[in-house]
Predicted model as a PDB file, atoms N, CA, C, CB and O in Angstrom, pLDDT in the B-factor column:
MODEL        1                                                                  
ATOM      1  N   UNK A   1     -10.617   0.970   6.907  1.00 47.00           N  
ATOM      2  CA  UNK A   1      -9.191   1.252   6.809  1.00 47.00           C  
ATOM      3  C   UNK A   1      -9.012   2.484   5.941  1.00 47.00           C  
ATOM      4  CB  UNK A   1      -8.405   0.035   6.227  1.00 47.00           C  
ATOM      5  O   UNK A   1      -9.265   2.420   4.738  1.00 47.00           O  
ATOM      6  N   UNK A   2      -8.629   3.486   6.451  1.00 58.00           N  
ATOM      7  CA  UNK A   2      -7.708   4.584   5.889  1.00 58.00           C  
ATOM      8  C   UNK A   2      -6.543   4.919   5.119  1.00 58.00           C  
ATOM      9  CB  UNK A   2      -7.432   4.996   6.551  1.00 58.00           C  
ATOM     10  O   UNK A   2      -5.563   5.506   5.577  1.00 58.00           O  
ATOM     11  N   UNK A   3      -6.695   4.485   3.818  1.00 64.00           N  
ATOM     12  CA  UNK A   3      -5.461   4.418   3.354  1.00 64.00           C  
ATOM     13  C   UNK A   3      -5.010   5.632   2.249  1.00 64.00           C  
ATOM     14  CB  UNK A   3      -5.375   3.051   2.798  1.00 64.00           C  
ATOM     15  O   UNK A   3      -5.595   6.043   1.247  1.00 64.00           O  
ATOM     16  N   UNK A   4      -3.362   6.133   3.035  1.00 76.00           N  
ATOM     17  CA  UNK A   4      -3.102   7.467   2.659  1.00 76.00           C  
ATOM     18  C   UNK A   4      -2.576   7.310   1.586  1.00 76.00           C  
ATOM     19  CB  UNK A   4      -2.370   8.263   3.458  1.00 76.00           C  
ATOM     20  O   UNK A   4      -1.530   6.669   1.688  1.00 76.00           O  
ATOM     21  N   UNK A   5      -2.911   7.707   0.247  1.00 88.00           N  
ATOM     22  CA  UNK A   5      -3.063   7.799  -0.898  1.00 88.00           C  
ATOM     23  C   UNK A   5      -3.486   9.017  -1.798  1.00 88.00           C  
ATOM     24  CB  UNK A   5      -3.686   6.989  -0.976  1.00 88.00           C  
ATOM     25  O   UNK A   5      -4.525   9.654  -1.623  1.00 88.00           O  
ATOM     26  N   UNK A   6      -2.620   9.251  -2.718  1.00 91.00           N  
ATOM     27  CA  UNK A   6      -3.166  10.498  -3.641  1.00 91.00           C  
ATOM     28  C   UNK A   6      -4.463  10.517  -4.186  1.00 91.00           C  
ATOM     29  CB  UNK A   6      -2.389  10.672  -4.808  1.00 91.00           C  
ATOM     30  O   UNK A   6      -4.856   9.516  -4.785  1.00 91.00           O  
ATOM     31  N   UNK A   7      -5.142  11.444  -4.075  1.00 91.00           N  
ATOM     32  CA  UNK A   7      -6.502  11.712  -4.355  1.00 91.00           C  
ATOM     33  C   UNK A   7      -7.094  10.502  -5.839  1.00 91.00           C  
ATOM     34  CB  UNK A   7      -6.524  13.598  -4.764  1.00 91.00           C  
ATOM     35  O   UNK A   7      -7.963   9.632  -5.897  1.00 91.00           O  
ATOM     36  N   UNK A   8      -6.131  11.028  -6.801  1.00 94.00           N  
ATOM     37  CA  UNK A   8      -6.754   9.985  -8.027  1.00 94.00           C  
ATOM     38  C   UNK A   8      -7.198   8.880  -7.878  1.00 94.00           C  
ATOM     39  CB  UNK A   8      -5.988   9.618  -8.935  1.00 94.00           C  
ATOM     40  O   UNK A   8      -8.315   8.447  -8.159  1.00 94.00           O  
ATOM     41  N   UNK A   9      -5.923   8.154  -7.216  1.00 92.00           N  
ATOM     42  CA  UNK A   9      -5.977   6.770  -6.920  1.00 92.00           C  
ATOM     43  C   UNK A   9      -6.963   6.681  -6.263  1.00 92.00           C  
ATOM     44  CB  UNK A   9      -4.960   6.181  -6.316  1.00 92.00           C  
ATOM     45  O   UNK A   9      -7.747   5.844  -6.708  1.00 92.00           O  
ATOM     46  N   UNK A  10      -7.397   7.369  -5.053  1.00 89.00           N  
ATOM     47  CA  UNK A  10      -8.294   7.138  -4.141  1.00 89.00           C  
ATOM     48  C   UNK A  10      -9.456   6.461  -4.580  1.00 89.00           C  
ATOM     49  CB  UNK A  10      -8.595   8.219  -3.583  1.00 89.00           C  
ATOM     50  O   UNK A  10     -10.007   5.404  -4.272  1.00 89.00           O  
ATOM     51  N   UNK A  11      -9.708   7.539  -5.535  1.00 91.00           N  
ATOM     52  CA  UNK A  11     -11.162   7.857  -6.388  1.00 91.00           C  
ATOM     53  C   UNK A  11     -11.009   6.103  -7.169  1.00 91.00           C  
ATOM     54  CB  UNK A  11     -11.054   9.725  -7.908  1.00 91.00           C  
ATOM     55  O   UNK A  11     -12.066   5.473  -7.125  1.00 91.00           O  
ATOM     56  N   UNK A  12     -10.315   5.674  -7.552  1.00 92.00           N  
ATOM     57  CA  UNK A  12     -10.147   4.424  -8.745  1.00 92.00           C  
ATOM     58  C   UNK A  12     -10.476   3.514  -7.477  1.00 92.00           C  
ATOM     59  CB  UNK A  12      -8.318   4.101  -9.778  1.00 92.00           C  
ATOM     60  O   UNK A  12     -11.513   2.860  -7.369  1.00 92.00           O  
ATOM     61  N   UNK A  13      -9.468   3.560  -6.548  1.00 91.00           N  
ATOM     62  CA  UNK A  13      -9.433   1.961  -5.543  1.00 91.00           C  
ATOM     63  C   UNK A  13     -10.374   2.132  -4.448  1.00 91.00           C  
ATOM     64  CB  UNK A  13      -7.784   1.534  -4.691  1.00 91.00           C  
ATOM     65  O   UNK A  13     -10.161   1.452  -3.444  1.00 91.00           O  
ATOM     66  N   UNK A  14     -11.481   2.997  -4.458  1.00 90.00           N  
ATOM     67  CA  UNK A  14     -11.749   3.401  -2.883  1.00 90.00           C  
ATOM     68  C   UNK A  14     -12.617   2.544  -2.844  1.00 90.00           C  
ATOM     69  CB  UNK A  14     -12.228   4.885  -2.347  1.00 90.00           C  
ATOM     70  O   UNK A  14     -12.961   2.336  -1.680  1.00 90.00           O  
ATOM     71  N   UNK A  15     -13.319   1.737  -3.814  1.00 93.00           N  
ATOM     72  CA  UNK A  15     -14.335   0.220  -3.170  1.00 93.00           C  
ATOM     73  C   UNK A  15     -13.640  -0.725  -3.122  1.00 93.00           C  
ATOM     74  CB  UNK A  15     -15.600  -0.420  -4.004  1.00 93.00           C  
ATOM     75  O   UNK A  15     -14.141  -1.673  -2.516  1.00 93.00           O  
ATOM     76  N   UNK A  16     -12.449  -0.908  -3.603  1.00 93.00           N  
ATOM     77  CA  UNK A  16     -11.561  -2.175  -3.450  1.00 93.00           C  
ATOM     78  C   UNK A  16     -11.038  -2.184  -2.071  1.00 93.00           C  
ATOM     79  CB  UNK A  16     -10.323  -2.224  -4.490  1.00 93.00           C  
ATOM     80  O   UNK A  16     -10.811  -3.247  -1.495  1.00 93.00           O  
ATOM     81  N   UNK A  17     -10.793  -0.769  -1.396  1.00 89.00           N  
ATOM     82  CA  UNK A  17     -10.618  -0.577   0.076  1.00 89.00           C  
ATOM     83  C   UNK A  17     -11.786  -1.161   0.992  1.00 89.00           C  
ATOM     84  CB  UNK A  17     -10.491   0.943   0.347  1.00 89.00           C  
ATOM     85  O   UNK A  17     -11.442  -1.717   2.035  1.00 89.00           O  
ATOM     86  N   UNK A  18     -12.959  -1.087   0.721  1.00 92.00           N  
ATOM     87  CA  UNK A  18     -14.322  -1.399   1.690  1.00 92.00           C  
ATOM     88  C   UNK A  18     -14.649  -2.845   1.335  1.00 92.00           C  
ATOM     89  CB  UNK A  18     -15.800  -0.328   1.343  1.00 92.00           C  
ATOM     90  O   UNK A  18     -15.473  -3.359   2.091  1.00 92.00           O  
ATOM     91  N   UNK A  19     -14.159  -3.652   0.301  1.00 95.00           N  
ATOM     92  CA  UNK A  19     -14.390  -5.415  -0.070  1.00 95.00           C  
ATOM     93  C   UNK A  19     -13.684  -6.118   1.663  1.00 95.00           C  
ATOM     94  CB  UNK A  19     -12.969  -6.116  -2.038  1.00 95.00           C  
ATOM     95  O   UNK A  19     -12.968  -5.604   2.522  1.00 95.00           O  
ATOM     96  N   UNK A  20     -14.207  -7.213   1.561  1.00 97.00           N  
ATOM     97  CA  UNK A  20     -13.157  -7.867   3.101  1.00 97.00           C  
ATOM     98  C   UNK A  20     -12.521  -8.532   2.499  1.00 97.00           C  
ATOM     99  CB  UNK A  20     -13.730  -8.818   4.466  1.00 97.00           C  
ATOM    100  O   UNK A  20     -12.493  -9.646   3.021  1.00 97.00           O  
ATOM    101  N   UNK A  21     -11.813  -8.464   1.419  1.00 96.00           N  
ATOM    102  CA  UNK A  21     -10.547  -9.274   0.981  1.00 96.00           C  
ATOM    103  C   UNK A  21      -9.212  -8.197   1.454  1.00 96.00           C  
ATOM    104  CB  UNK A  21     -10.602  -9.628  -0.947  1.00 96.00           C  
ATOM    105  O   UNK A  21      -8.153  -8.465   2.021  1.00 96.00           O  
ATOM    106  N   UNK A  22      -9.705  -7.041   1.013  1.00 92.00           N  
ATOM    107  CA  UNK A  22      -8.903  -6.163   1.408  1.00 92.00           C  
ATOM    108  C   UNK A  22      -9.030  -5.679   2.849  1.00 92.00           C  
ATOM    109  CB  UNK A  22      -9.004  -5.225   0.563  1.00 92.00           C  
ATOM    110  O   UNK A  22      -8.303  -4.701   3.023  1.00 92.00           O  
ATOM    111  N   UNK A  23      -9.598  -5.976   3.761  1.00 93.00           N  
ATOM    112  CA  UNK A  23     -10.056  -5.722   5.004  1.00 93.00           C  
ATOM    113  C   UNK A  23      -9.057  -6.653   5.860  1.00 93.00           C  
ATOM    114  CB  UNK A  23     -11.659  -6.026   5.145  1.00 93.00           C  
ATOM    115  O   UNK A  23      -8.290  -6.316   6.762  1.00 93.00           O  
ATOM    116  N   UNK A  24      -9.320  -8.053   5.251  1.00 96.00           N  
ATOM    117  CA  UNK A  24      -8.839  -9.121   5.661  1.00 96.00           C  
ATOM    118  C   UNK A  24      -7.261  -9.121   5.463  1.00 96.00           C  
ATOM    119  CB  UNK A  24      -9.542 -10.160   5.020  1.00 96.00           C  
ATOM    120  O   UNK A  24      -6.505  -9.808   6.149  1.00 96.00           O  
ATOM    121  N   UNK A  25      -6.829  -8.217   4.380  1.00 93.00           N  
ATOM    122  CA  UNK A  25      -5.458  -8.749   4.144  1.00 93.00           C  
ATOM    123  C   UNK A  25      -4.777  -7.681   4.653  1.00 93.00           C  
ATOM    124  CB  UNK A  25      -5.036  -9.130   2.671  1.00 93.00           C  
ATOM    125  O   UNK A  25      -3.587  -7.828   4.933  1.00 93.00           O  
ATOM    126  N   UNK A  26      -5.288  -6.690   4.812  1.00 91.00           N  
ATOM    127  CA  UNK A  26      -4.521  -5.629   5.728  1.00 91.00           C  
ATOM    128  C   UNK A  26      -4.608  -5.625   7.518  1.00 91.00           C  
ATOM    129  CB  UNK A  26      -5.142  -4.181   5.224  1.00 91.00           C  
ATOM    130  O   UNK A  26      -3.915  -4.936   8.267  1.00 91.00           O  
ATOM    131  N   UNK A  27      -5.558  -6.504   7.866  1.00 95.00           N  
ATOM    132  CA  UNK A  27      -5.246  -7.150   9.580  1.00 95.00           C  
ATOM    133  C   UNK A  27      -4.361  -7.794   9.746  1.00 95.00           C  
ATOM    134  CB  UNK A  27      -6.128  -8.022  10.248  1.00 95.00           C  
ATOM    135  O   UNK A  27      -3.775  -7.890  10.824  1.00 95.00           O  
ATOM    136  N   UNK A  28      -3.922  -8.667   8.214  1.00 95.00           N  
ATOM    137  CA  UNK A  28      -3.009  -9.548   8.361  1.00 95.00           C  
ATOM    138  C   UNK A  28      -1.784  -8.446   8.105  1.00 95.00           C  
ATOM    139  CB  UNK A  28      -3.189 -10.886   7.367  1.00 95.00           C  
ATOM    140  O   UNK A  28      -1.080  -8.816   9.045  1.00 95.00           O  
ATOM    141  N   UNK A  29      -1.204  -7.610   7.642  1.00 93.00           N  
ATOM    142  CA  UNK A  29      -0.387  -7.380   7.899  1.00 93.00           C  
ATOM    143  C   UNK A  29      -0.273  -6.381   8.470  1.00 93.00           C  
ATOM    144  CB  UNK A  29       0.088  -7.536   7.276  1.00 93.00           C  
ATOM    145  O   UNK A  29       0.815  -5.836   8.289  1.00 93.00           O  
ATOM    146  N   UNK A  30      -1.328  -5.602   9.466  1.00 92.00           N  
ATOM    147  CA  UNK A  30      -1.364  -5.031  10.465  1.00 92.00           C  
ATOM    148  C   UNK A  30      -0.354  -6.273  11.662  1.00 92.00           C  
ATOM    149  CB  UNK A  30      -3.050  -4.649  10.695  1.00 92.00           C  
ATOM    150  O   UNK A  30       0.629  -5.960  12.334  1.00 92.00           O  
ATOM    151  N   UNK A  31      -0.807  -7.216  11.612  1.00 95.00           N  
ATOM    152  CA  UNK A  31      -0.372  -7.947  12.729  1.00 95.00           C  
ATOM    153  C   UNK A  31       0.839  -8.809  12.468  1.00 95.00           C  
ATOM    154  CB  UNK A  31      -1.452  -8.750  13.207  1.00 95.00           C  
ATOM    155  O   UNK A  31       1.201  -9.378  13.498  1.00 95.00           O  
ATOM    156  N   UNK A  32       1.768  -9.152  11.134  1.00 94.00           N  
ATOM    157  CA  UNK A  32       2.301  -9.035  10.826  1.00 94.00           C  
ATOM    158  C   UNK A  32       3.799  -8.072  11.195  1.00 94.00           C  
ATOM    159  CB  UNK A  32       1.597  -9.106  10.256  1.00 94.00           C  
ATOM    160  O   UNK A  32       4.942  -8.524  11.260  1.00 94.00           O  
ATOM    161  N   UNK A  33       3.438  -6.887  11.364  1.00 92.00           N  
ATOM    162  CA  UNK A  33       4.171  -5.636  11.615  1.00 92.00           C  
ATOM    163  C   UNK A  33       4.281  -5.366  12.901  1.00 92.00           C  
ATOM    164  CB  UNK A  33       3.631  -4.538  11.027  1.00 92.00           C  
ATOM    165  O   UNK A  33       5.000  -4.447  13.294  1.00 92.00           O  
ATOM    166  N   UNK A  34       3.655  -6.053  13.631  1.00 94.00           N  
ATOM    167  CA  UNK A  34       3.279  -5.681  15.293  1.00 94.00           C  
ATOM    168  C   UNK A  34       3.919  -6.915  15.643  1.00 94.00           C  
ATOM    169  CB  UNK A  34       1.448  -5.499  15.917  1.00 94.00           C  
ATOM    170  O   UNK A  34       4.086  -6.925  16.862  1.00 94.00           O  
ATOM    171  N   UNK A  35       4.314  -7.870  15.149  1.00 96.00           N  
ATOM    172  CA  UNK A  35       5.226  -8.817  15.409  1.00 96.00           C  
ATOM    173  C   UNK A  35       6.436  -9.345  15.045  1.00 96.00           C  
ATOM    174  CB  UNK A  35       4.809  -9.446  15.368  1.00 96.00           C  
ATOM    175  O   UNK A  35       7.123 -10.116  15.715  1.00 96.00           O  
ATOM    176  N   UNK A  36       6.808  -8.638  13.315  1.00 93.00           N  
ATOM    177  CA  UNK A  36       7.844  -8.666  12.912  1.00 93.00           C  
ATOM    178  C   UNK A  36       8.859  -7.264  12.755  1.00 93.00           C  
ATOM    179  CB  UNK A  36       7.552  -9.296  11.905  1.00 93.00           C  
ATOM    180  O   UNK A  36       8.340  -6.163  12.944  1.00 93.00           O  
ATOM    181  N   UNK A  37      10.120  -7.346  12.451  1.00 90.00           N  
ATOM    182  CA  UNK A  37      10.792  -6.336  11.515  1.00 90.00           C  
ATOM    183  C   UNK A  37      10.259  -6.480  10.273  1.00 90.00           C  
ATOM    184  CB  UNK A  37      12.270  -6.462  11.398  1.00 90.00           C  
ATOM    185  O   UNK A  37      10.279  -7.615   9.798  1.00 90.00           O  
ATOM    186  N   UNK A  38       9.634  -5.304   9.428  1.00 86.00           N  
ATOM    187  CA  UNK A  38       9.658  -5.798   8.407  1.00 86.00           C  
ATOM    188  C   UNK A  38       9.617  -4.375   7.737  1.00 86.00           C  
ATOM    189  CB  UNK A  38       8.656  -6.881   8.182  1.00 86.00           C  
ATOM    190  O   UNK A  38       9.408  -3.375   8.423  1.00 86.00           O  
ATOM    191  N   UNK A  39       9.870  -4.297   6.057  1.00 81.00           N  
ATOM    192  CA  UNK A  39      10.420  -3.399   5.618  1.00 81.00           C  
ATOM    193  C   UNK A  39       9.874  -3.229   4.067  1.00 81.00           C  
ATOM    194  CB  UNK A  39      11.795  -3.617   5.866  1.00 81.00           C  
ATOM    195  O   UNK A  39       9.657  -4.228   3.381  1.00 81.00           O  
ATOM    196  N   UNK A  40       9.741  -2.368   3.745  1.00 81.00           N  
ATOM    197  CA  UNK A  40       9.747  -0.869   4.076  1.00 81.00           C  
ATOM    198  C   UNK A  40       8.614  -0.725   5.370  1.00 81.00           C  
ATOM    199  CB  UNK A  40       9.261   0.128   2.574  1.00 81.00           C  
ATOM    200  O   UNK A  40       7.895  -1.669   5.695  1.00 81.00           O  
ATOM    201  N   UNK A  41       8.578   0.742   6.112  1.00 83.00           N  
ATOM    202  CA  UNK A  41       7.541   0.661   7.313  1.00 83.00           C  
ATOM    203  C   UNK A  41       6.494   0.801   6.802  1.00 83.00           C  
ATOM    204  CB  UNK A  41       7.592   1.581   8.407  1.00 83.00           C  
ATOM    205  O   UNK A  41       6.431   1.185   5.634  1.00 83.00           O  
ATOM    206  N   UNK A  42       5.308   0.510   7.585  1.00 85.00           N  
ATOM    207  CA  UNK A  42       3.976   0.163   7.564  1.00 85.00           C  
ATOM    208  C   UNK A  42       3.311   1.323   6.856  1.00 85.00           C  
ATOM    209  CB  UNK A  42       3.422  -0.119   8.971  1.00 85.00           C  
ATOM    210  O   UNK A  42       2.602   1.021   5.895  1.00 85.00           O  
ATOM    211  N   UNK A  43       3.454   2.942   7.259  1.00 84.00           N  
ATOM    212  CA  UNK A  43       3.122   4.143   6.609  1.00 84.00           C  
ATOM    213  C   UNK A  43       3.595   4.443   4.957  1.00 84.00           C  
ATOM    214  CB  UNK A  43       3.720   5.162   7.521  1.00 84.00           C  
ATOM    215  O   UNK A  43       3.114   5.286   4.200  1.00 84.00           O  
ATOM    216  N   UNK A  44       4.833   3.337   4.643  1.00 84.00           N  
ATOM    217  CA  UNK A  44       5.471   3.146   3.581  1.00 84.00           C  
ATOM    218  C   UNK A  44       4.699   2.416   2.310  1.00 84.00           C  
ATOM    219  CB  UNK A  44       6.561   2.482   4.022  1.00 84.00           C  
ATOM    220  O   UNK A  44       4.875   2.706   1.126  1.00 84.00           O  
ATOM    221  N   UNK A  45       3.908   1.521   2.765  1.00 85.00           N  
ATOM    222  CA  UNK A  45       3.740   0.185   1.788  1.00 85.00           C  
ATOM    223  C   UNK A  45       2.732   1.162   0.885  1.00 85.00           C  
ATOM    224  CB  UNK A  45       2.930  -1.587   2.603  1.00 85.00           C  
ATOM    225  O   UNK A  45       2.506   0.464  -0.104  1.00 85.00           O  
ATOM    226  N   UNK A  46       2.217   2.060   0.765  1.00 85.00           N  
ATOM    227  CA  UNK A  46       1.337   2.663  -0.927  1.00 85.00           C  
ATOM    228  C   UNK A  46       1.980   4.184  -0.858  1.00 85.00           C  
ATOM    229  CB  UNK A  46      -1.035   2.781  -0.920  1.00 85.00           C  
ATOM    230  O   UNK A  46       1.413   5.271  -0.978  1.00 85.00           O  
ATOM    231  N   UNK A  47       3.454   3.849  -0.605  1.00 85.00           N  
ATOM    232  CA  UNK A  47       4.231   5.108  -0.994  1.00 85.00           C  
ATOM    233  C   UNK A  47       3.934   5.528  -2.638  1.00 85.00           C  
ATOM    234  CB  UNK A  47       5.943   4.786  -0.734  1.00 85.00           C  
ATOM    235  O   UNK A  47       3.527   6.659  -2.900  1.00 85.00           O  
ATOM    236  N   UNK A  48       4.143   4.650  -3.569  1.00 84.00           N  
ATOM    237  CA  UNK A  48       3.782   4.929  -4.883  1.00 84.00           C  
ATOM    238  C   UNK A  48       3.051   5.482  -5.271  1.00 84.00           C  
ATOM    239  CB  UNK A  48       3.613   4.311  -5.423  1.00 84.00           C  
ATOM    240  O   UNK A  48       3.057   6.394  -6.097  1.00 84.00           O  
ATOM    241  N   UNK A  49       1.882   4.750  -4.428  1.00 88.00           N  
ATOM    242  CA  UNK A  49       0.360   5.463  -5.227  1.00 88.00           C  
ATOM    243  C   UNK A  49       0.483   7.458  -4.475  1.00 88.00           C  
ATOM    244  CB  UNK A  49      -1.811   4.180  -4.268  1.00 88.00           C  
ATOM    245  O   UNK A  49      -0.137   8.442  -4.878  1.00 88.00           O  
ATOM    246  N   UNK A  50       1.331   7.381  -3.531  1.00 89.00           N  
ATOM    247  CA  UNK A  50       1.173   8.788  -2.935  1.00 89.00           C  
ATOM    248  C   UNK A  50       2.542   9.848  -3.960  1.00 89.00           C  
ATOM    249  CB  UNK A  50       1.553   8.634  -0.822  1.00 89.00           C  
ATOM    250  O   UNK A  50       2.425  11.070  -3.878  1.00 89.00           O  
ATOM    251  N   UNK A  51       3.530   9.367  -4.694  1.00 89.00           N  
ATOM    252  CA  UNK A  51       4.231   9.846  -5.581  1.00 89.00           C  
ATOM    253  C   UNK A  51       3.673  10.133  -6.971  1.00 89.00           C  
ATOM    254  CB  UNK A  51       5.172   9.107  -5.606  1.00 89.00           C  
ATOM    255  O   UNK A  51       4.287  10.769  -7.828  1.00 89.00           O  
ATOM    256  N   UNK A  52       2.653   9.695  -7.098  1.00 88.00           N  
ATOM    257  CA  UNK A  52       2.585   9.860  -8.852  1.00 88.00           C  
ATOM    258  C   UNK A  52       0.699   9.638  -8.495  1.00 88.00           C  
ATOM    259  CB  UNK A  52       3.759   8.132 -10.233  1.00 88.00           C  
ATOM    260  O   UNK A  52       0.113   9.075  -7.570  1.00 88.00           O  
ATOM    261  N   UNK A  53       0.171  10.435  -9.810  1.00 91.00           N  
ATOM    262  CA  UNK A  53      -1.201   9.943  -9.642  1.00 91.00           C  
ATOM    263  C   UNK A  53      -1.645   9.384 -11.060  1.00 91.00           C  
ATOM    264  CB  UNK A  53      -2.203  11.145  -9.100  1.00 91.00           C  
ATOM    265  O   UNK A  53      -1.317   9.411 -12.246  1.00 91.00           O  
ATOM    266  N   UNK A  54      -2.466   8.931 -10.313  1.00 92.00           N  
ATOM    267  CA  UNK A  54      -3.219   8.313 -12.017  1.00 92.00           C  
ATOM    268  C   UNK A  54      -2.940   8.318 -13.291  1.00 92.00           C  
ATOM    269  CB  UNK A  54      -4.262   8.794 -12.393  1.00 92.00           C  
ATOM    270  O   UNK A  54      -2.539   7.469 -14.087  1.00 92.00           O  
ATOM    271  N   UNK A  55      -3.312   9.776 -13.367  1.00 92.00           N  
ATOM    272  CA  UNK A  55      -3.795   9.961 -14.718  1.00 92.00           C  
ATOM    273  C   UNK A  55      -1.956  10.441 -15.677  1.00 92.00           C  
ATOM    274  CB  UNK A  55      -5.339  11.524 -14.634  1.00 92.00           C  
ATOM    275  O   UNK A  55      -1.831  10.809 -16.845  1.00 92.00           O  
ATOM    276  N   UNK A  56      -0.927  10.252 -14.709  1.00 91.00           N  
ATOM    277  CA  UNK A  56       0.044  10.551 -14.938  1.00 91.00           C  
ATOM    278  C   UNK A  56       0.722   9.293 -15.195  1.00 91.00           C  
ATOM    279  CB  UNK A  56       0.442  11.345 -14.098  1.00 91.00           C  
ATOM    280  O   UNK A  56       1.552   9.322 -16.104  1.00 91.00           O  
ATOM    281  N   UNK A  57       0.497   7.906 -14.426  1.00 88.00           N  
ATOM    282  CA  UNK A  57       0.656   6.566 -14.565  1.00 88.00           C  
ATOM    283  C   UNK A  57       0.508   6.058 -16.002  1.00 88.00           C  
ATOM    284  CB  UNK A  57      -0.255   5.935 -13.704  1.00 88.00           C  
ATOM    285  O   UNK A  57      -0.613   6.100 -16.508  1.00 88.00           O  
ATOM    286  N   UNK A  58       1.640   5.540 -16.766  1.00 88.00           N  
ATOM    287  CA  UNK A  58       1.447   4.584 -17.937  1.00 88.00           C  
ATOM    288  C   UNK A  58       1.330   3.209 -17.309  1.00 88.00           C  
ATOM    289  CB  UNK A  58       2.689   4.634 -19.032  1.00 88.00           C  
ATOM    290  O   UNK A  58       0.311   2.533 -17.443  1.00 88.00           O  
ATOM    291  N   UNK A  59       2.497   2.764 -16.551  1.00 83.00           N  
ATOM    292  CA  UNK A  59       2.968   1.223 -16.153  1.00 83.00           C  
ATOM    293  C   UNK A  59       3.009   1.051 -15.409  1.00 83.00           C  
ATOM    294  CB  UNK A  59       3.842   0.635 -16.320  1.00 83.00           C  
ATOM    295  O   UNK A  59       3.871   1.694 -14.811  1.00 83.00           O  
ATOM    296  N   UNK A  60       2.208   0.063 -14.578  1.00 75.00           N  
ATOM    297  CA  UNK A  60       2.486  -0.368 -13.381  1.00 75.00           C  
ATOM    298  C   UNK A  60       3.595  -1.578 -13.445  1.00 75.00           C  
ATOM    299  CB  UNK A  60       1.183  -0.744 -12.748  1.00 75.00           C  
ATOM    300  O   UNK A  60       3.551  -2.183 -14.516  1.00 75.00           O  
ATOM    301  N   UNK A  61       4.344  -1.939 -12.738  1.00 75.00           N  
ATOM    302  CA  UNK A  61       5.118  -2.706 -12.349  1.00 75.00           C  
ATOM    303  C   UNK A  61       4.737  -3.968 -11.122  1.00 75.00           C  
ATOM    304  CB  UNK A  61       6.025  -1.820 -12.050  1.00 75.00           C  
ATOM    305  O   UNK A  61       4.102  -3.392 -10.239  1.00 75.00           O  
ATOM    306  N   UNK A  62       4.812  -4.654 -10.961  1.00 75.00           N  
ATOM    307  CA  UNK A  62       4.473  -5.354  -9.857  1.00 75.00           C  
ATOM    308  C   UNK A  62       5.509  -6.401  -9.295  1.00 75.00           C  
ATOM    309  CB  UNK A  62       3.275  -5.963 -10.163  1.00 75.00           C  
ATOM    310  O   UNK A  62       6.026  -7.233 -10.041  1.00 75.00           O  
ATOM    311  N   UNK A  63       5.786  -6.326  -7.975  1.00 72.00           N  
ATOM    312  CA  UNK A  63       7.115  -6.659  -7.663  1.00 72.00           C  
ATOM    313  C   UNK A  63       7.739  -6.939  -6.186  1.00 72.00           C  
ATOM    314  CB  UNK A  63       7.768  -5.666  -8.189  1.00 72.00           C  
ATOM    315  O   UNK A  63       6.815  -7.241  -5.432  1.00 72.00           O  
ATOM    316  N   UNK A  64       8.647  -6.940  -5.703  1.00 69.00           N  
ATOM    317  CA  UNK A  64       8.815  -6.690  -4.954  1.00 69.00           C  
ATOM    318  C   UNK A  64      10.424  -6.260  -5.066  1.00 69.00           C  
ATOM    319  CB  UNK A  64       8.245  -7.495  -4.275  1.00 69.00           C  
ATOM    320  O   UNK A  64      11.337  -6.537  -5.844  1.00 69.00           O  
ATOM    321  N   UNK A  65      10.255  -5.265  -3.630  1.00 66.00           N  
ATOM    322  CA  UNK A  65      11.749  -4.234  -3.800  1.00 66.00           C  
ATOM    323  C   UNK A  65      12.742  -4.993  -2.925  1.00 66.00           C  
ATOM    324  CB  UNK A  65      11.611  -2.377  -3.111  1.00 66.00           C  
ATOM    325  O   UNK A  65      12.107  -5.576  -2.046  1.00 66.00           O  
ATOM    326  N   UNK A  66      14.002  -5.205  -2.828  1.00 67.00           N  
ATOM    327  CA  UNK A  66      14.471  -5.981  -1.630  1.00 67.00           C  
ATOM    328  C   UNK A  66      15.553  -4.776  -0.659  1.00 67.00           C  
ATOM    329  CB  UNK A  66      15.432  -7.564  -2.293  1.00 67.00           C  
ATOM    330  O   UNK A  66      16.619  -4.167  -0.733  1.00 67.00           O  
ATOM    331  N   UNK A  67      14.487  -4.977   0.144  1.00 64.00           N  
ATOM    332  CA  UNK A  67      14.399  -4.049   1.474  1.00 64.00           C  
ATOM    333  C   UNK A  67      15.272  -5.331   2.473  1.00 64.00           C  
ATOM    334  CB  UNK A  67      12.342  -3.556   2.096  1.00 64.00           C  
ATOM    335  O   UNK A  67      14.657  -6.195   3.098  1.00 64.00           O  
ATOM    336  N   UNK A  68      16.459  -5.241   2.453  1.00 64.00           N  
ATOM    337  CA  UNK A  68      17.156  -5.880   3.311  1.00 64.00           C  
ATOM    338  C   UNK A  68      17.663  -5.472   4.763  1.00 64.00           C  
ATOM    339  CB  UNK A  68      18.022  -6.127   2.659  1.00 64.00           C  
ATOM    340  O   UNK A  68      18.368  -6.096   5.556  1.00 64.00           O  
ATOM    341  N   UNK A  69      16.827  -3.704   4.881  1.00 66.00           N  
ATOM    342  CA  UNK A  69      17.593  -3.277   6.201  1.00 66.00           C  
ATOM    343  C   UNK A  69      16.663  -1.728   6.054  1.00 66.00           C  
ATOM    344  CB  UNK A  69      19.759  -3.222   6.107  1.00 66.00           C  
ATOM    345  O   UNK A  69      15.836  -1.353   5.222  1.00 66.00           O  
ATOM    346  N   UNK A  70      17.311  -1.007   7.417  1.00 67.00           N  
ATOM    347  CA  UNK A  70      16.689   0.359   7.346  1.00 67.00           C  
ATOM    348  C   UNK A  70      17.095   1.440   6.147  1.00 67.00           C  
ATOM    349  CB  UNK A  70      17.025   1.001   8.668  1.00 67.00           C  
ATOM    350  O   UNK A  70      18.300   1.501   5.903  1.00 67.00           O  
ATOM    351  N   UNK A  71      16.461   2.057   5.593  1.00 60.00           N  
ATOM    352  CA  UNK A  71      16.843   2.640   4.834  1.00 60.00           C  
ATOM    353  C   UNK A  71      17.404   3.755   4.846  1.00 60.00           C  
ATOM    354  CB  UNK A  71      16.259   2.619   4.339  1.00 60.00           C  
ATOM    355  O   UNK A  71      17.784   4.266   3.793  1.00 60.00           O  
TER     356      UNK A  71                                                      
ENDMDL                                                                          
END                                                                             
């Protein structure tokens, strides 16, 4: 899986990308998306990590946004 992401991050998460936990949980919402509406879009979900990089990051937050419609 290819995931479009700012270079820093890349470099930090890029074996957490090749584990099959993460393999596994992104089929699931590969297929997920191919069967639901769901929101933000699929090219959307590591918008963050592609706004800001690393070494610029103090806080992560963890959360969820409520995406009730198109934006």
């Amino acid at each position: 899986m290819e995931v479009s992401i700012e270079a820093s991050w890349k470099n930090i998460l890029q074996n957490e990308f090749e584990q099959d936990y993460f393999l596994q949980l992104m089929e699931f919402i590969r297929e997920e998306y191919s069967q639901n509406t769901i929101y933000p879009s699929y090219k959307e979900i590591f918008q963050a990590f592609e706004l800001c990089d690393f070494d610029s990051t103090r806080v992560v937050i963890l959360g969820q946004d409520p995406y009730h419609g198109i934006q």
